[in-house]
N, C-alpha and C positions, 0 to 999 in steps of 0.2 A: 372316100369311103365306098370302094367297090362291091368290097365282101357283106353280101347281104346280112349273113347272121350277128359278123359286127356291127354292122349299124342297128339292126334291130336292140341287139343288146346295150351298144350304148345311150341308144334313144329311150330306151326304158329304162337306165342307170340316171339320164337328165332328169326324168318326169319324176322318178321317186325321189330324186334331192330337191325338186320344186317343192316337195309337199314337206320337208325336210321342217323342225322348228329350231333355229339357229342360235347359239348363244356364245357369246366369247369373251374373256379374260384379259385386258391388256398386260400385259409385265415387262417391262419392258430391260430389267436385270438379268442377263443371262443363269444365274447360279436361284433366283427365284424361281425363274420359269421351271426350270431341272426340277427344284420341287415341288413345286405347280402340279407339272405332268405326273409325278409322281405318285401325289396326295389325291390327285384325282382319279389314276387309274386303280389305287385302291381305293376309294371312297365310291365310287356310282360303278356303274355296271356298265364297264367299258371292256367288250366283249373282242375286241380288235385294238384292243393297247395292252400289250402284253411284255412287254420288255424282256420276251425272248431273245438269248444269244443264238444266233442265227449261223 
C-alpha cells in the first residue's frame, strides 16, 4: 500500500466496519437464499442492494 490516499481510505473503510453491528441469516438452499435476498432488499432499508441490471 504505497499510495498514501489509498491507504488512508481504506484504513478508514476498516475502522467504520469495526463499529459495524453484524447480523446474519444462514440458508443454506440455494433457491431460499434468492428469496432471502430478495424479501430483504424490499423489506429494511438496504440502500446498496438494488438488483439493478447493470
Amino acid at each position: 500500500m504505497k499510495d498514501e490516499k489509498f491507504r488512508k481510505a481504506f484504513n478508514d473503510a476498516k475502522a467504520r466496519i469495526r463499529k459495524m453491528d453484524v447480523r446474519f441469516v444462514e440458508e443454506a438452499n440455494p433457491v431460499r437464499q434468492a428469496i432471502l435476498e430478495l424479501y430483504v432488499a424490499v423489506v429494511l432499508p438496504t440502500d446498496y442492494n438494488d438488483f439493478d441490471n447493470h
